[in-house]
C-alpha positions in Angstrom: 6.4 23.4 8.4 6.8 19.5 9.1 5.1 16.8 7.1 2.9 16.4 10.8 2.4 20.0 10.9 0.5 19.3 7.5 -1.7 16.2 8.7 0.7 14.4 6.3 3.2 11.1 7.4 7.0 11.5 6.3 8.0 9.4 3.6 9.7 6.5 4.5 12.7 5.0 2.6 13.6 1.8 3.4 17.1 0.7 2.0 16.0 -3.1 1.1 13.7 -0.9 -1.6 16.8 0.8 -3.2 16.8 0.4 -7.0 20.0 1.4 -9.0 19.6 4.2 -11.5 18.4 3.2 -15.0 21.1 5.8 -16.5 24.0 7.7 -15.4 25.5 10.9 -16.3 28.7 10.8 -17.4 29.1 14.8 -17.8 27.5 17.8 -17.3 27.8 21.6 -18.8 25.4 24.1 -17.1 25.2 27.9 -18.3 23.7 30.0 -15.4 22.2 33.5 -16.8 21.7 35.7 -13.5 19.6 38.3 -14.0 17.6 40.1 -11.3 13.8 39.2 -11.5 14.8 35.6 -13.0 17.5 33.1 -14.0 17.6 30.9 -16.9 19.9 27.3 -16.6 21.1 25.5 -19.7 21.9 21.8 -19.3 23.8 19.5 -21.3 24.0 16.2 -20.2 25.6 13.1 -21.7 24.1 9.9 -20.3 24.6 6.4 -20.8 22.0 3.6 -19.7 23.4 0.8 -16.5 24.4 -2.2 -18.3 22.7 -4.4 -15.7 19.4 -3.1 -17.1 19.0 -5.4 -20.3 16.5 -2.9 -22.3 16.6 0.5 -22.7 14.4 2.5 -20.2 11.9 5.5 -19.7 14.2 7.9 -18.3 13.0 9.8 -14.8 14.6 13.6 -14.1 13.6 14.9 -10.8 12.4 18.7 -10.8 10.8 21.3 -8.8 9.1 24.6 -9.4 11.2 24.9 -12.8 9.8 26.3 -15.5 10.8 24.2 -18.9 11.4 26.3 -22.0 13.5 23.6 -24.6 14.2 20.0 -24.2 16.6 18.7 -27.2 17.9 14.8 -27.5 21.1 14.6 -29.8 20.8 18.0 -31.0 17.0 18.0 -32.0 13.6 19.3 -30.2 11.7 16.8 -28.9 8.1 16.9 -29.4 5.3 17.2 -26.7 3.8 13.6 -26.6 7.7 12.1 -26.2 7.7 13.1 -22.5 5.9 14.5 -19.7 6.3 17.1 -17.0 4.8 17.4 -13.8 5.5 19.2 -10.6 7.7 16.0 -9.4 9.9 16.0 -12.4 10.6 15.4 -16.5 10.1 11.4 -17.7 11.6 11.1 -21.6 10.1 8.1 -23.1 11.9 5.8 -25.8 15.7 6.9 -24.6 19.0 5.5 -26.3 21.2 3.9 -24.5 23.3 6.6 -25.1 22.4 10.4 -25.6 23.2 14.1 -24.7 20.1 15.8 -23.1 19.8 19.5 -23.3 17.3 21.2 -21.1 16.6 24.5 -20.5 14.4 26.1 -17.2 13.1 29.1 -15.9 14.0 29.8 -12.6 13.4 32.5 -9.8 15.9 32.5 -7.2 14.8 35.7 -5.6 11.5 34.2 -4.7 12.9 31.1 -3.3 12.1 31.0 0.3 12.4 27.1 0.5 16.6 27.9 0.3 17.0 25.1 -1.4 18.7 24.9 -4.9 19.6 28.3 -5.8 18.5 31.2 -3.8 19.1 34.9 -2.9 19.9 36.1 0.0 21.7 39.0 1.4 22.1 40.4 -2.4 24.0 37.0 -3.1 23.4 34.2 -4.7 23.8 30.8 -3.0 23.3 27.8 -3.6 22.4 24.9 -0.5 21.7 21.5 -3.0 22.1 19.1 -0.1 20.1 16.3 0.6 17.9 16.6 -3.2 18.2 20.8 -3.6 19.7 20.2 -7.1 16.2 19.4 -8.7 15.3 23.1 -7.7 17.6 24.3 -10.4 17.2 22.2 -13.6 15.4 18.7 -14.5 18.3 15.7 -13.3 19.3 12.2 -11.8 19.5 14.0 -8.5 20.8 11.3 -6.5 23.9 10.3 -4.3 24.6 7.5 -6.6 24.6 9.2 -9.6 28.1 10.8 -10.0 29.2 12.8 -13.3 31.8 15.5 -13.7 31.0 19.2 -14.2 31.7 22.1 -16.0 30.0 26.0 -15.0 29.6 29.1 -16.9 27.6 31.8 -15.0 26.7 35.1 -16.8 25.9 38.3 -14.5 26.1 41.6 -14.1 29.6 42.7 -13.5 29.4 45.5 -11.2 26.2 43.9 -9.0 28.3 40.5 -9.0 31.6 40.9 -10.0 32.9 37.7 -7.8 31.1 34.2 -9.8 32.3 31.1 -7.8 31.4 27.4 -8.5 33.3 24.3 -7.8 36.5 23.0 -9.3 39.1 24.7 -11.4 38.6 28.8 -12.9 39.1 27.7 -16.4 38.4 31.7 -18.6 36.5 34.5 -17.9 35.7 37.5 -19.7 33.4 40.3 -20.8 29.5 39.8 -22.3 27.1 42.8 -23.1 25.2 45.1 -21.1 27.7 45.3 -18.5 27.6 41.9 -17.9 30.5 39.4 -17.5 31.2 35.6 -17.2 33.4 32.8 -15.7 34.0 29.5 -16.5 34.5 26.7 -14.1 35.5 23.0 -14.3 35.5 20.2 -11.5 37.0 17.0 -13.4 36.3 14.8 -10.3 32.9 13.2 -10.3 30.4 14.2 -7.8 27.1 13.7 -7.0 24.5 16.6 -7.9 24.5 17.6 -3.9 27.9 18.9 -3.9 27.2 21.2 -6.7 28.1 25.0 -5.5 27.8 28.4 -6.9 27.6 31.8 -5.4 27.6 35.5 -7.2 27.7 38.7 -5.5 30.4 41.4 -4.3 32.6 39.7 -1.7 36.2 40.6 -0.7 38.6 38.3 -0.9 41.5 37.5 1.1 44.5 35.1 -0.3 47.4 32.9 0.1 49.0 29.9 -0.8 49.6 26.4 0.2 52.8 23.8 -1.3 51.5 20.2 -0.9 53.7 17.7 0.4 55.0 16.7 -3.3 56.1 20.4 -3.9 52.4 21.8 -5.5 51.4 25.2 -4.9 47.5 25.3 -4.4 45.9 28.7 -4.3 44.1 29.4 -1.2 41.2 31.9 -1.4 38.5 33.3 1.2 35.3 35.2 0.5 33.5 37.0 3.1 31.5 40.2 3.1 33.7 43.1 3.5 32.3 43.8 7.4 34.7 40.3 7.7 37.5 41.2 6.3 39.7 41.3 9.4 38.6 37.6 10.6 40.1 35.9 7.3 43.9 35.5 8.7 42.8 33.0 11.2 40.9 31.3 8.9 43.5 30.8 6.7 45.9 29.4 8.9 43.6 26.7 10.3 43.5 25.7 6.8 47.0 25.3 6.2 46.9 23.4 9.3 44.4 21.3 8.1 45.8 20.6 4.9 49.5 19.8 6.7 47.4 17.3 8.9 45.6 15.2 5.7 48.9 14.5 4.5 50.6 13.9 7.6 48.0 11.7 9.0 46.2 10.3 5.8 48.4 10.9 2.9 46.1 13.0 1.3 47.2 15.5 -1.2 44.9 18.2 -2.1 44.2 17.7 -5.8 43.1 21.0 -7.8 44.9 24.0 -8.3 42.3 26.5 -6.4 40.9 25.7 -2.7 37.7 28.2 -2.1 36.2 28.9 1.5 33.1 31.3 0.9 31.7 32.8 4.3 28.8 34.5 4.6 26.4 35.7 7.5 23.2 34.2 5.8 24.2 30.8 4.6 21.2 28.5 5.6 23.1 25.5 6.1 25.8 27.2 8.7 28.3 25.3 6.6 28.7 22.8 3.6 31.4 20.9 2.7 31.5 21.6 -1.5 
């Protein structure tokens, strides 16, 4: 339903009103528990105020139908009259200039019809975080301008999920209890919170290999569901093509050890590019 639809008038942002962030995030390690009626995101964030503001400030996270359970600063609870939470998001009053922010939330991906942040659909989990999606999955700077690197640990169960993606680098992996398992990811380039992928479910894989102009070999991996198995080959080659073409044409290398397409029939979004 539109903002007319609802007898309300879209928001209008006018770029002569832009204000620069009053902190950054330099980093950002995220622990995704999966579990079936809920979902429970850790995140530890180190953050470091903009020099050009002179005094330290009250710091804004957005957020949206999260439930908060812990909110730590430097390793220590903070009590309940040091911030406030509303439906719009987290503000932290009397902030360092620098910290490490640790937030935990309650989410329910399964009941997410909006598809934004992290949803389920199809038995997988997705994620569709672009333009401000990330909010939907824990309390942050989600905004283009605020860039930070990240790392990803998602927990499921192994047998209803045994494929965990996110974006970057497969660092580890390995077995937890109750059947569960786990994967580690790492992207050391910094993005903004709107690129930020995941997906878990049972997907088939098809794979091959790409060597980069200066002699690299880059993994090349496909996911679809198994009904699309036979469609991948195709695929692939395009992207080899494509690949050939950024160096030929731009110069451009690809520049991390693992390229991931992940296809499925009921992405939202048609198609991302994280």
């Amino acid at each position: 339903m539109t903002d007319s639809a609802m007898g309300t008038q879209p928001r209008q942002v006018r770029l002569r009103d832009y204000q620069p962030p009053a902190y950054f995030v330099e980093h950002i390690d995220l622990d995704f528990q999966l579990h079936e009626e809920e979902c429970t995101v850790r995140a530890r964030q180190r953050l470091r105020r903009n020099p050009h503001y002179a005094q330290a400030q009250v710091l804004q996270l957005f957020g949206s139908e999260l439930t908060l359970l812990s909110l730590q600063l430097d390793g220590k609870p903070l009590p309940v009259e040091a911030y406030a939470c509303d439906e719009e998001g987290l503000v932290i009053h009397d902030v360092p200039d620098q910290f490490t922010l640790e937030v935990t939330t309650r989410i329910t991906p399964q009941l997410n019809t909006s598809l934004e942040g992290l949803y389920k659909s199809g038995g997988n989990f997705c994620t569709q975080c672009e333009a401000e999606g990330f909010r939907r999955i824990t309390y942050y700077l989600d905004r283009p301008d605020v860039m930070a690197t990240f790392s990803v640990r998602i927990e499921a169960d192994a047998l209803r999920y045994p494929v965990l993606l996110s974006n970057g680098n497969r660092l580890q992996s390995g077995k937890a209890s109750g059947g569960r398992h786990w994967v580690q990811w790492h992207d050391p380039f910094p993005k903004p919170s709107y690129l930020f992928a995941l997906v878990a479910g049972d997907l088939a894989c098809v794979s091959d290999a790409y060597t980069t102009a200066s002699g690299r070999q880059v993994d090349l991996q496909l996911y679809v569901q198994k009904h699309n198995i036979d469609k991948c080959q195709h695929a692939l080659a395009s992207l080899r093509k494509a690949m050939r073409w950024d160096e030929e044409v731009y110069g451009r290398e690809y520049d991390l050890d693992l390229y991931m397409i992940v296809a499925v029939d009921d992405f939202n979004m048609g198609a991302m590019e994280n």
